[in-house]
C-alpha positions in Angstrom: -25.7 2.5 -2.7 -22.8 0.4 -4.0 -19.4 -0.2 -1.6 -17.1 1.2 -3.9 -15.2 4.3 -2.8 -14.6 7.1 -4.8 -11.4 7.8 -6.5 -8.8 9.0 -4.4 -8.4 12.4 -4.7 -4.3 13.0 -5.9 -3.6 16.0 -4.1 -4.6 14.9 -1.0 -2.4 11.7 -1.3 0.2 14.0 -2.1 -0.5 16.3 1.0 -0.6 13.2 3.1 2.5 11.4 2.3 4.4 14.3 2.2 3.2 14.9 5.9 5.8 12.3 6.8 8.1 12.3 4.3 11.0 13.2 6.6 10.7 10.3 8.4 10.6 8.2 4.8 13.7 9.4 4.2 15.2 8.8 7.9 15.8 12.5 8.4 12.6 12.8 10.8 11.0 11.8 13.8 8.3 9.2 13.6 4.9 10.9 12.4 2.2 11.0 14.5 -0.1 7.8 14.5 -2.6 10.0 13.1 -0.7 11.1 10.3 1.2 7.6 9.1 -2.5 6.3 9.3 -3.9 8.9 7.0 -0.4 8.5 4.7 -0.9 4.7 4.6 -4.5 4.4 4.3 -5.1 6.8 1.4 -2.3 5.2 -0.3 -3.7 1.6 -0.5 -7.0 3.1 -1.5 -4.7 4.9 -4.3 -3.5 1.3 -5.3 -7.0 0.0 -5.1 -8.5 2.5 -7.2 -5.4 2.1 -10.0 -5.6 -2.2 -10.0 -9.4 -2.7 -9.3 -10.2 -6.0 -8.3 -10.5 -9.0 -5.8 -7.4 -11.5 -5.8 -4.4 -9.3 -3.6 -5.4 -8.5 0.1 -2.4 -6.1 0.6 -2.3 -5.6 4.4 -0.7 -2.8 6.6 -1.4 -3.5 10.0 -2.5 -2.0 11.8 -4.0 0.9 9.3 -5.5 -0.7 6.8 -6.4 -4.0 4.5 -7.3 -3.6 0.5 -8.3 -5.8 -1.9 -7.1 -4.8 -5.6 -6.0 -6.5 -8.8 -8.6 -8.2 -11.4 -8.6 -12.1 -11.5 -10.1 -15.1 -9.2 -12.4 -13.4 -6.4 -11.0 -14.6 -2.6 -14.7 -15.5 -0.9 -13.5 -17.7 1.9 -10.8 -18.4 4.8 -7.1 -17.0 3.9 -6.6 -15.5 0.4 -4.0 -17.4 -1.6 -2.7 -13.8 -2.9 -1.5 -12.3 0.4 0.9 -9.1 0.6 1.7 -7.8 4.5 4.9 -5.1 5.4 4.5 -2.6 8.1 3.5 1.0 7.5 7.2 2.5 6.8 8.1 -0.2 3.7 4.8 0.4 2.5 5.3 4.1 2.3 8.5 3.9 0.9 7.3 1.4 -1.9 4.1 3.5 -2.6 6.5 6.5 -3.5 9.7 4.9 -5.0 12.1 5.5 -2.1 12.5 1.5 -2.5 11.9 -1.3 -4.6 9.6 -3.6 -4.3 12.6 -6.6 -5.1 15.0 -5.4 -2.8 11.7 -4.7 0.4 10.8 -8.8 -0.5 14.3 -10.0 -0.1 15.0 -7.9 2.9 12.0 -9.7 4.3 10.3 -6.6 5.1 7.5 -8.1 2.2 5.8 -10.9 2.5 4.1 -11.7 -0.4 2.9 -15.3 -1.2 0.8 -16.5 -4.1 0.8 -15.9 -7.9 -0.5 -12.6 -8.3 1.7 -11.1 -5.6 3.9 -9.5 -6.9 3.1 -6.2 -7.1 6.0 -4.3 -8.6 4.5 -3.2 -12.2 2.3 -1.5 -9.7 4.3 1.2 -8.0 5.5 3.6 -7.0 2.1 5.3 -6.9 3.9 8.8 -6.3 7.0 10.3 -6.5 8.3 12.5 -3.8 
């Protein structure tokens, strides 16, 4: 059997970000850790599954790590294309409720490397 997931299913991505879209938008409590994992997780699978490849780690601690976006393959030590935010910024960048310029000049990015930059990439839904 191969390691590659199936295709996220849409709807649930949908169903799961919406689950703590109030908080998104700052008009909510924060979601339970259950929730914001299921929110995050699904979405970087989403972003996975739409830039297939090995030379991004995107991380959101402390849900979940992915690897996406064709080109060199990262086999050893620390990738040299590295993006880390925190479960909120990523949410909001995975559904358009900010850019990804304005979250990496904030600081609330990090993204170091060439391939990095991962702005033609998303949103990957819009609430």
């Amino acid at each position: 059997m191969s390691g590659r997931r199936h295709a996220p299913n849409p709807a649930e991505l949908r169903r799961a970000v919406e689950s703590v879209s109030d908080w998104l938008s700052g008009e909510g409590d924060q979601p339970r850790r259950r929730e914001l994992a299921t929110a995050v997780r699904l979405s970087l699978h989403t972003l996975a599954h739409d830039a297939p490849g090995n030379s991004v780690e995107v991380r959101v601690p402390p849900f979940a790590v992915v690897q996406c976006v064709g080109g060199p393959r990262h086999t050893r030590g620390t990738p040299s294309n590295v993006v880390e935010t925190d479960p909120k910024t990523w949410l909001l960048l995975a559904t358009g409720l900010t850019d990804w310029r304005t979250a990496v000049a904030d600081g609330r990015v990090s993204a170091s490397g060439t391939r990095s930059d991962l702005s033609h990439l998303l949103p990957l839904l819009r609430l």
